[in-house]
N, C-alpha and C positions, 0 to 999 in steps of 0.2 A: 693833730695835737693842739689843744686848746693853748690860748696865748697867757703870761705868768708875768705880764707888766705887774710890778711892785713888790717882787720877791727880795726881799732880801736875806743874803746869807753871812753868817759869822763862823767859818769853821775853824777852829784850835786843833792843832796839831803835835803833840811832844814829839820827841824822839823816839825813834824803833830800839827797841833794846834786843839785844839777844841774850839768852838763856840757852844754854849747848845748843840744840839745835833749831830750837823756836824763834821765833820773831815774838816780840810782843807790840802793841802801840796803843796806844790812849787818844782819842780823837773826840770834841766835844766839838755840836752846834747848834747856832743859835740861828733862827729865823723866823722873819716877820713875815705878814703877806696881807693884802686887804682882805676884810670878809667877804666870803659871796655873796649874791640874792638867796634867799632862800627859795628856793625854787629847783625845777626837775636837772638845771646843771648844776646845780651845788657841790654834788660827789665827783663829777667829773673835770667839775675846775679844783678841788683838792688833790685829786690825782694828778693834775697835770705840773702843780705845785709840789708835791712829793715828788716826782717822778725829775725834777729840773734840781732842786736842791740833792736826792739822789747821786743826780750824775756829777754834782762838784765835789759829793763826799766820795766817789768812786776815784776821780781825776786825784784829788790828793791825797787817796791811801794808795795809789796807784805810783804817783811820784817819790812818798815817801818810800815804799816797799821798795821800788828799785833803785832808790839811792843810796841805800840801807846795804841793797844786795853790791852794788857796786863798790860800798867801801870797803867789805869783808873780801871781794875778789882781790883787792890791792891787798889786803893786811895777808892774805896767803901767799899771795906773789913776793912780801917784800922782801926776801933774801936775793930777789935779780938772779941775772946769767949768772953761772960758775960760784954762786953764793957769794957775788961780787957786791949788792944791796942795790937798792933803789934809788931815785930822790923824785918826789911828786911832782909833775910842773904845772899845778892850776886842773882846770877842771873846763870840759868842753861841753856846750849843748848838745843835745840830741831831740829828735822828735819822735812819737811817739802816735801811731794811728790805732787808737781801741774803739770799741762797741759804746765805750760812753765819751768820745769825743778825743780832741787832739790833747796829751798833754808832752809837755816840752820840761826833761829833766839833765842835772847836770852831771858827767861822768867823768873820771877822775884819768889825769894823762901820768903817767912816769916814764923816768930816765934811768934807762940800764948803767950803772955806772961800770958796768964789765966795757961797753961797748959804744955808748952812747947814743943808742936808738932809744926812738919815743913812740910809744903805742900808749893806747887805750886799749885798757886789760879787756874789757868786757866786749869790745868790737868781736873778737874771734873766740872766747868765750860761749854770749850768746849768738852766735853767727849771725851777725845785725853789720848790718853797711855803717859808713860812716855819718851820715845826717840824718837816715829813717826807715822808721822799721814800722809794714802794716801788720798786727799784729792776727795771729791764726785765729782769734774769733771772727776777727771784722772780715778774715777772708772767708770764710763760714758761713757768717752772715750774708754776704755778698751774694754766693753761690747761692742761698737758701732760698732769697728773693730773686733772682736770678733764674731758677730753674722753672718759673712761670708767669712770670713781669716783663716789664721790655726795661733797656737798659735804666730812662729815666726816670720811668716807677722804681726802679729800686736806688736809685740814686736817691730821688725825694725821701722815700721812707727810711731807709740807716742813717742819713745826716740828721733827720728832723728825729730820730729817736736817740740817737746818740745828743743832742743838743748843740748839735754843731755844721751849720748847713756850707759852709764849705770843708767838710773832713775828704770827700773822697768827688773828685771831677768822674765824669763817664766814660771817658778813657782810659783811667787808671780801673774803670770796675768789669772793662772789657777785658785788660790786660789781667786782672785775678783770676778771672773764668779762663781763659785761656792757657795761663800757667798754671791753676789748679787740677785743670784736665788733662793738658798732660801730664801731668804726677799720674795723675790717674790712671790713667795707658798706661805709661809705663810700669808699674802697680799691677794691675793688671797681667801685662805681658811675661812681670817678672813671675808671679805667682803661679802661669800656666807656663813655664818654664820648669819653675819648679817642682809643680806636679807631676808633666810628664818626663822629667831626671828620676821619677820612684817607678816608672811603667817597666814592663820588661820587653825583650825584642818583639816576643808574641804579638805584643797588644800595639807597638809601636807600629809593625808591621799593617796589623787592621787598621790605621788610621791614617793608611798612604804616605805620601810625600807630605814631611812637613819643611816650612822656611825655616834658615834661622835666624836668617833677620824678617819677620814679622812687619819691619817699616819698609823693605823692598816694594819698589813700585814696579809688577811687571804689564807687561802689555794688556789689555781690556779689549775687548772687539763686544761695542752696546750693537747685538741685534736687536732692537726696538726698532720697529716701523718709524720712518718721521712721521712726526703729529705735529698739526698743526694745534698748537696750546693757546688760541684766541680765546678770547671772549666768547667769539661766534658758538667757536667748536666745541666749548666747553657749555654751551648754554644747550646745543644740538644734542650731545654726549647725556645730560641730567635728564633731558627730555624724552629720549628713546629708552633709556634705563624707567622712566616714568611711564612710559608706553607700555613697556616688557611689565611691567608689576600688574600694570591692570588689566590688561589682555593677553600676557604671556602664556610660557609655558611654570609648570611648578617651578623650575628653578631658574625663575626671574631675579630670584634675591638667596644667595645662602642665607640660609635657615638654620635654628641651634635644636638643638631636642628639651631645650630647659626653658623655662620662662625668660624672658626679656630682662627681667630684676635680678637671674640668677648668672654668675657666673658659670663656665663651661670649662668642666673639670676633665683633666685628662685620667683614662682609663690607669687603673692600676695594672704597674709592668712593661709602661711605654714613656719614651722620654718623646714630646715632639721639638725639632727645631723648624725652625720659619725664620729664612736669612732672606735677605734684600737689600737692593741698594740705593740710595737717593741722592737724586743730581740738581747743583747749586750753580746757578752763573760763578765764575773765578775771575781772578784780578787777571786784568791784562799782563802784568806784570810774569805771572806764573808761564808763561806761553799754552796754556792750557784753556780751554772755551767751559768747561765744568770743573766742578771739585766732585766728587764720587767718594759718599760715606757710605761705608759695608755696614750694616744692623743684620743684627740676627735676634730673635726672641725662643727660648729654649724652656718649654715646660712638663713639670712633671711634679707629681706628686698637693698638688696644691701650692707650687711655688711659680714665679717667673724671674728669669735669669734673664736682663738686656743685657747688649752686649753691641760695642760701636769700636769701627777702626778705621784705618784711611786705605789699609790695601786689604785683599782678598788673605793674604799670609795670615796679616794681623789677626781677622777674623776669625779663622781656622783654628788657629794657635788656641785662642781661647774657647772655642766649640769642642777643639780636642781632649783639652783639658778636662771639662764639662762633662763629657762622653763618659773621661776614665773614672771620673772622682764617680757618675750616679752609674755606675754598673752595666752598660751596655758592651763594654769589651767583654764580659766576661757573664757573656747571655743574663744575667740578673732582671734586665730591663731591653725590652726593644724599640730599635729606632722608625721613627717614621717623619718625612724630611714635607711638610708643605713649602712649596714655595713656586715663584713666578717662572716663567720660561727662559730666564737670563741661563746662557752657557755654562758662565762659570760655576754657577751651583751644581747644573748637572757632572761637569768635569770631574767637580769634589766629591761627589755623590757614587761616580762609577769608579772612581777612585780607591774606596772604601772596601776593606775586605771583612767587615763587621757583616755576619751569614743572616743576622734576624734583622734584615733593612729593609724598608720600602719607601717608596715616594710617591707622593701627587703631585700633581698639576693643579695651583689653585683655582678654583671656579671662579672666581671674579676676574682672575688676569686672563684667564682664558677667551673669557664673555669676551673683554675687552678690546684685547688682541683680535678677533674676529671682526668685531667691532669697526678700529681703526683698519684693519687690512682692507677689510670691503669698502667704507667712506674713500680709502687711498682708489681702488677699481675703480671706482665710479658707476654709471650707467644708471638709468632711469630708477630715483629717489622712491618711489614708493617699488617697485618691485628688486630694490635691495633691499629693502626693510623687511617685506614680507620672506624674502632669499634669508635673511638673517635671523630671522626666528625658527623657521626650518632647520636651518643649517645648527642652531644651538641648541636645537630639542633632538636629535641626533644625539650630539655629543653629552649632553643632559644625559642622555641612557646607555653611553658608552660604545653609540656606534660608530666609532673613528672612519671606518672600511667607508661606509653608505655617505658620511661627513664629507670624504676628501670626495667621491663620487660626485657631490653635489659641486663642488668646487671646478670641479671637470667639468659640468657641463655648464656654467657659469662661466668658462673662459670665450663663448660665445657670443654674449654678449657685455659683459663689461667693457670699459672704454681702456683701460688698462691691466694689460693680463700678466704683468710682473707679478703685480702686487696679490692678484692668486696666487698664481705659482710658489710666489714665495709665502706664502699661507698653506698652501699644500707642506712645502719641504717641513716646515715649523709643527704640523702635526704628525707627517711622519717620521722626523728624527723623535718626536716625545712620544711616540705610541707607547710605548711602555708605560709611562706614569698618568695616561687617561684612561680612567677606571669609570665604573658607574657610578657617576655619581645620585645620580637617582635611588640607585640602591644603597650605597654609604650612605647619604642621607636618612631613608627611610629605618637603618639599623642604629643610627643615632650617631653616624662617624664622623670624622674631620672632612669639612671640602676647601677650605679655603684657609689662607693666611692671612684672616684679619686682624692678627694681633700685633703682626710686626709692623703692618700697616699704620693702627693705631700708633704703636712707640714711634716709627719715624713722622707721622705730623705732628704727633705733639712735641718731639727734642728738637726734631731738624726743619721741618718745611713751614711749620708754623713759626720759626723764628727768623730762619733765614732765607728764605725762597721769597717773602714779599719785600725785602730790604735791601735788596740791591747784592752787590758784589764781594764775594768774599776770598778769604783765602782758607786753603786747606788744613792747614792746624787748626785754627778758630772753627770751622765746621765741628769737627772731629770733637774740640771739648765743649763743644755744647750740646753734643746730641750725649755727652758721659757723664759730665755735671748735669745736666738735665735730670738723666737715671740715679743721678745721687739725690738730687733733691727729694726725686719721686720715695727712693729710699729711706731719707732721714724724716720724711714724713710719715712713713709706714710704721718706723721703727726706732723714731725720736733717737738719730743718731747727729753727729756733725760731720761734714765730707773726712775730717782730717779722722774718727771713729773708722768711718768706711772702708778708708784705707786700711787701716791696721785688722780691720774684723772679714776680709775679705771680698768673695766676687759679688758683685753686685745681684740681689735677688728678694723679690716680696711677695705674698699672698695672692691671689689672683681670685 
């Protein structure tokens, strides 16, 4: 924002009148400013001079309108308890945090003469605290910059656009996102509530054991291999993934059947979900070493429905809802579940008494898995490398049987044979959902879950995974405000819109 030294403003204000149920007001201004250079800023130093005198004509039609409204709140009220009357005692400040800056107006106190209490009619009225109220745009606002800025980027840009560079500290715009996401949840939770209260036993039944509390935290058991997540590892990890492309086998990389420019549209008559979950250092305080947000991303038809909770219930809750509203209870559409090797999805999955279901096993967590199991083995660096291309061009063509075979005779020489074994059991508890992928590729099918992927770095691990420690509410509403913002830019809505217009979901 260009700088407005020498603005000066004259604003005149009458009184707000009313007429039955209109407001009316009269507001006249006067303002000077210096000429510009005539030159390529010219227009942009008159906008920044519109755009300052603006926000003072906003600030005091803003003040007037609601001192206006606050008198008419008392002239309704004056009959008091028991039509016992009133008597006014003076008039108390308040503050006031809008999108064009702070204003501070005055609201009127009375005295019940039934009883001799003293309120301010409009405290409980417009349910406002008694010193200040951040008002639902600037919360809006907040989230809006919020869902792809970091806290002080967006701190700078609503103070300097509102014209008022201490309206909101970084704390107070942590704590918005935070309480605007849980509304959000629970919003959410209520509305897939309410969908499955219309379901009938039939369909409740296809959709297994649901919670009813959604924020139950039960047990978790992460079978993830430890990784080591250094620098090292992670530079070793980019590099053999770089190896595999240029000397692999074909499915070194999933692959889409569409151009690179195009989106990958799901088949008419199938809904896919792609759940997953992402883990955040936690505060000491929690006694817990992670925080663990469940994401799910659920497409169909040309939409995508994100979807974030704090336990596995939550999750469910709104997957089930989802299921019933696009017709897959009721054969309409069929389900197909991509997703990583994590337990608990399979749990849900075998859970399910929905007849037109299947799942995969994503190709990339697979690769991975395989990956890390082996680096865990050990044993001479170039003939695991070559052990691991074999081993994935197998599974590449869906030969699981010849896969764990390789695995067997590999327990001869690695330096650590858990960590097979325990890569043997991991392919064959999943044999069921390792398919050809070779061949669903080549027919043009799903092999991997890179979309929930995408949603959780861009809500959660891009925000919070390089920033230190968190706690578990605050994870949870920023991977949901995130999805809102992503939303209200699709569909030029505002978070407080969202809520009201339902589940969260945009074009893809």
């Amino acid at each position: 924002m260009r700088t407005t030294d020498g603005l000066q403003t004259t604003i005149t204000c009458r009184p707000v009148n009313r007429i039955d149920q209109t407001f009316s007001v009269e507001l006249t201004l006067e303002m000077s400013l210096p000429m510009p250079l005539q030159d390529e800023h010219l227009p942009d130093q008159i906008e920044a001079f519109v755009h300052s005198a603006g926000l003072e004509v906003q600030r005091r039609l803003f003040c007037a309108l609601i001192e206006k409204a606050d008198q008419e709140l008392v002239l309704q009220r004056r009959h008091g308890k028991a039509e016992a009357g009133i008597q006014q005692r003076g008039k108390r400040s308040f503050t006031f945090k809008t999108i064009f800056g702070e204003v501070t107006v005055k609201r009127s106190r009375i005295l019940h003469k039934k009883d001799g209490t003293i309120e301010v009619p409009s405290t409980q009225a417009w349910n406002t605290s008694h010193q200040l109220m951040i008002t639902g745009h600037l919360r809006d606002a907040v989230c809006d910059q919020m869902s792809d800025q970091s806290t002080r980027q967006s701190q700078t840009d609503i103070c300097q656009y509102a014209g008022d560079p201490a309206l909101l500290g970084a704390s107070t715009i942590i704590d918005i996102v935070h309480q605007e996401g849980e509304r959000l949840i629970a919003a959410q939770h209520e509305r897939a509530r309410a969908t499955l209260a219309n379901a009938t036993e039939a369909q409740l039944a296809q959709l297994g054991e649901t919670s009813a509390d959604p924020d139950a935290m039960t047990g978790l058991i992460d079978d993830d291999p430890p990784w080591d997540d250094s620098e090292e590892a992670q530079s070793e990890w980019e590099q053999i993934q770089a190896e595999w492309i240029a000397t692999g086998f074909a499915g070194c990389e999933p692959a889409f059947p569409v151009a690179k420019d195009e989106s990958r549209a799901v088949d008419e008559g199938f809904v896919i979900v792609e759940p997953d979950e992402v883990k955040t250092k936690a505060q000491p305080s929690s006694g817990r070493k992670e925080v663990w947000t469940f994401t799910a991303v659920v497409l169909v038809a040309g939409l995508q429905y994100s979807l974030a909770a704090a336990t596995t219930e939550g999750l469910w809750l709104q997957v089930s809802a989802l299921l019933l509203e696009l017709g897959v209870l009721d054969s309409k559409r069929r389900l197909l579940v991509l997703r990583d090797g994590a337990r608990w999805i399979r749990t849900w999955f075998e859970g399910l008494g929905i007849s037109s279901r299947a799942m995969v096993l994503c190709w990339w967590h697979l690769r991975k898995r395989c990956y890390e199991s082996m680096s865990l083995a050990g044993g001479p660096k170039e003939r695991r490398r070559a052990f691991e291309k074999e081993l994935l061009g197998q599974l590449w063509r869906g030969e699981v049987e010849t896969a764990i075979g390789l695995l067997r005779n590999a327990l001869e020489w690695v330096r650590n044979r858990a960590a097979v074994e325990e890569l043997i059991g991991y392919l064959e508890r999943r044999r069921a959902y390792l398919p050809d992928y070779e061949q669903r590729q080549r027919a043009g099918l799903w092999i991997a879950s890179t979309r929930v992927e995408k949603y959780n770095d861009w809500a959660v691990s891009e925000r919070c995974k390089a920033t230190g420690i968190w706690k578990s509410t605050r994870v949870r509403s920023y991977a949901c405000k995130s999805t809102v913002g992503e939303h209200i830019q699709d569909c030029q809505l505002s978070s407080t819109e969202v809520l009201q217009h339902g589940r969260l979901r945009r074009p893809h």
